[in-house]
C-alpha positions as CSV (number, residue, x, y, z in Angstrom):
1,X,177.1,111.8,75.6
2,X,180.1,110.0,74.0
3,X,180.5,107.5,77.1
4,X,176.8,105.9,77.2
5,X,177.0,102.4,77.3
6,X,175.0,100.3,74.7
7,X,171.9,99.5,76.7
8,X,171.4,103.1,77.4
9,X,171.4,103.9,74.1
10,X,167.7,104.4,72.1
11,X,164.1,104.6,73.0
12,X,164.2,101.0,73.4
13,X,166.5,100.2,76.2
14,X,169.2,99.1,73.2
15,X,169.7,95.0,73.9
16,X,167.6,94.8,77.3
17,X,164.6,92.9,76.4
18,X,163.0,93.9,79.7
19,X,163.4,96.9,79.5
20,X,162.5,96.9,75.4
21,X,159.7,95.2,76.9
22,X,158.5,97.3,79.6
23,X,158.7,100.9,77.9
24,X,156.2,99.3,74.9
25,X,154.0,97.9,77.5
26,X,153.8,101.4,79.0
27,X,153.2,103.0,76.2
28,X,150.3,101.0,75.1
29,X,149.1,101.0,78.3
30,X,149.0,104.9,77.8
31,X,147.6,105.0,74.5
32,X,144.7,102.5,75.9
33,X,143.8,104.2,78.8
34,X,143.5,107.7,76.9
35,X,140.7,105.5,75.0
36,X,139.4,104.2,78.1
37,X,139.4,107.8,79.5
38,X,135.8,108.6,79.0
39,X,134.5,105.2,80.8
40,X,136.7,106.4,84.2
41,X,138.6,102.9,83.7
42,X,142.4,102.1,83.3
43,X,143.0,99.6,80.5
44,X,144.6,97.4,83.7
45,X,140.9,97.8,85.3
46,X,139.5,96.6,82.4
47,X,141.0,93.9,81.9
48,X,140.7,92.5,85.0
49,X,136.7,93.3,84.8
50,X,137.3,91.3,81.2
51,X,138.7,88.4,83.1
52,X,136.9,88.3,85.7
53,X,133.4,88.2,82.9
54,X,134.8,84.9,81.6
55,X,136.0,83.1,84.8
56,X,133.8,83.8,87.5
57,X,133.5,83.0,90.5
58,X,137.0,83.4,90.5
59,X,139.8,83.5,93.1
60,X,142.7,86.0,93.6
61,X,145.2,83.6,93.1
62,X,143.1,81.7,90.2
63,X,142.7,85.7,88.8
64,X,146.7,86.6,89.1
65,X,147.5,83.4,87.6
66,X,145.8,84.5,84.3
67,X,146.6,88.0,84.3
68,X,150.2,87.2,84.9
69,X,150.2,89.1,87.9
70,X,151.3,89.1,91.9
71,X,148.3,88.2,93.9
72,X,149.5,90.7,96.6
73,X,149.5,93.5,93.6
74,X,146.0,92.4,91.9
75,X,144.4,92.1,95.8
76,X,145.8,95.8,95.9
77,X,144.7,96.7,92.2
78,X,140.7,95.0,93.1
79,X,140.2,97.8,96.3
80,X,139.3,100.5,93.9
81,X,137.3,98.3,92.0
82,X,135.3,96.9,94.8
83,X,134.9,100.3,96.5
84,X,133.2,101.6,93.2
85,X,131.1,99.0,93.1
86,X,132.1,96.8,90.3
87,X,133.4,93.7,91.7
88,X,132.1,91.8,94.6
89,X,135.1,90.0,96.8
90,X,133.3,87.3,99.5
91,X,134.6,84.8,101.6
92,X,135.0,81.1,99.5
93,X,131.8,79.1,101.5
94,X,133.9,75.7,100.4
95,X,137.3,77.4,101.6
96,X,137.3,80.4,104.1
97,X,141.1,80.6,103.1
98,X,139.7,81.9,99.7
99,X,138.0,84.8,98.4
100,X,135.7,85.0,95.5
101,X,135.6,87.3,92.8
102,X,132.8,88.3,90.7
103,X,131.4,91.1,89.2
104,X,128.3,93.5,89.9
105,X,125.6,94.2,87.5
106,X,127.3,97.6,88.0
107,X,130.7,95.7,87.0
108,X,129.3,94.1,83.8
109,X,127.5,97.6,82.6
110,X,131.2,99.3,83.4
111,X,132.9,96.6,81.2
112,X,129.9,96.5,78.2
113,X,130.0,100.6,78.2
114,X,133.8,100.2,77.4
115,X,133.5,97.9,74.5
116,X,133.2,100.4,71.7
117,X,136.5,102.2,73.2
118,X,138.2,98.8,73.5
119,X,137.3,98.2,69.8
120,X,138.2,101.5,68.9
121,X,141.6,101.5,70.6
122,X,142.2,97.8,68.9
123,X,141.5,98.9,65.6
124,X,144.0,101.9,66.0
125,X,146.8,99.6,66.8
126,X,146.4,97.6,64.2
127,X,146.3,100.3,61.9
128,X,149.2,101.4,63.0
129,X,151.1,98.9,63.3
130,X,149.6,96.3,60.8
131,X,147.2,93.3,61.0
132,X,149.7,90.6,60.0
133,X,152.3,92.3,62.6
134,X,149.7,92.6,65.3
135,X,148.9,88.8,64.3
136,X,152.5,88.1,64.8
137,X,153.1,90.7,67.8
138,X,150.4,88.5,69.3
139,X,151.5,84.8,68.8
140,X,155.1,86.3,70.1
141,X,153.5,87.4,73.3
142,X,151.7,84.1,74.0
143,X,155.0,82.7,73.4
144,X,156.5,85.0,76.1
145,X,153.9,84.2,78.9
146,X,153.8,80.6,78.1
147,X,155.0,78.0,80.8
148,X,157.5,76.6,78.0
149,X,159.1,79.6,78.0
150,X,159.5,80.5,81.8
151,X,161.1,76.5,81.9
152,X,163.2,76.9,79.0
153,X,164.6,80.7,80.6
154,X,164.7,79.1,84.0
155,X,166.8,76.2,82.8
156,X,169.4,78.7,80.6
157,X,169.6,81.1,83.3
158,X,170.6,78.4,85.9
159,X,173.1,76.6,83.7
160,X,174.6,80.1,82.9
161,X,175.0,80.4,86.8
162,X,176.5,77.1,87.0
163,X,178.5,77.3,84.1
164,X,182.4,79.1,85.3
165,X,183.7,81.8,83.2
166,X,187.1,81.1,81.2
167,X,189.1,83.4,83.6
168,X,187.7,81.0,86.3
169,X,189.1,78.0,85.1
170,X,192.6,76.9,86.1
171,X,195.0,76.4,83.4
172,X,196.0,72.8,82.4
């Protein structure tokens, strides 16, 4: 259609890095989790089982915090995981406020059973898209979900709002 607007434009979501950002995601996320298909697990649920393996006991909001995620969302995304058995979620002895995490012998047989997938799924990437560029796609990313980089956005994004626009501005 001859009236699109640039961002429309493309498979990518044209200059939107969110959106850019969010359609790759998705489609990794799909590609993963027809990997993880035999196992019964999403790549999400994995990863959270992953996490889980290398910081429990854990707490939801110590869990979202390294995942990146809402705690309301992960508490939502752990049901499933906890009614199959995989996870254990008890009140925090030391804090009844919290709730730890931890997983089951059930949980850690789940996550070992989807190692070879995980490896497999890995190795595909980065055949396709390249070692040095999944190296780089990588070190990017960490970039991305760094605290540096939320201040730095936080700090352009607020002086943008501060900032008036020329037509704003009375003449002198």
């Amino acid at each position: 259609m001859a009236g699109r607007r640039d961002d429309q434009k493309g498979a990518g979501g044209g200059r939107c890095n969110c959106t850019a950002l969010r359609k790759a995601t998705r489609r990794i996320s799909q590609l993963y989790d027809t990997a993880l298909a035999s196992s019964g697990l999403k790549s999400t649920q994995r990863a959270i089982l992953a996490q889980i393996s290398r910081s429990e006991p854990t707490t939801v909001g110590g869990l979202a915090q390294a995942l990146v995620m809402d705690s309301g969302a992960l508490a939502h995304t752990l049901k499933p995981l906890e009614r199959d058995g995989l996870i254990t979620v008890e009140v925090d002895p030391d804090d009844r406020r919290s709730r730890l995490i931890r997983l089951t012998a059930d949980g850690r047989a789940k996550l070992a059973a989807t190692d070879e997938s995980w490896a497999h799924a890995q190795s595909s990437f980065e055949a396709a898209f390249g070692q040095v560029e999944s190296d780089l796609l990588r070190q990017a990313l960490q970039v991305l979900i760094s605290d540096d980089f939320v201040s730095a956005f936080e700090k352009n994004l607020l002086a943008n709002r501060q900032e008036p626009n020329d037509h704003d501005r009375s003449p002198q």
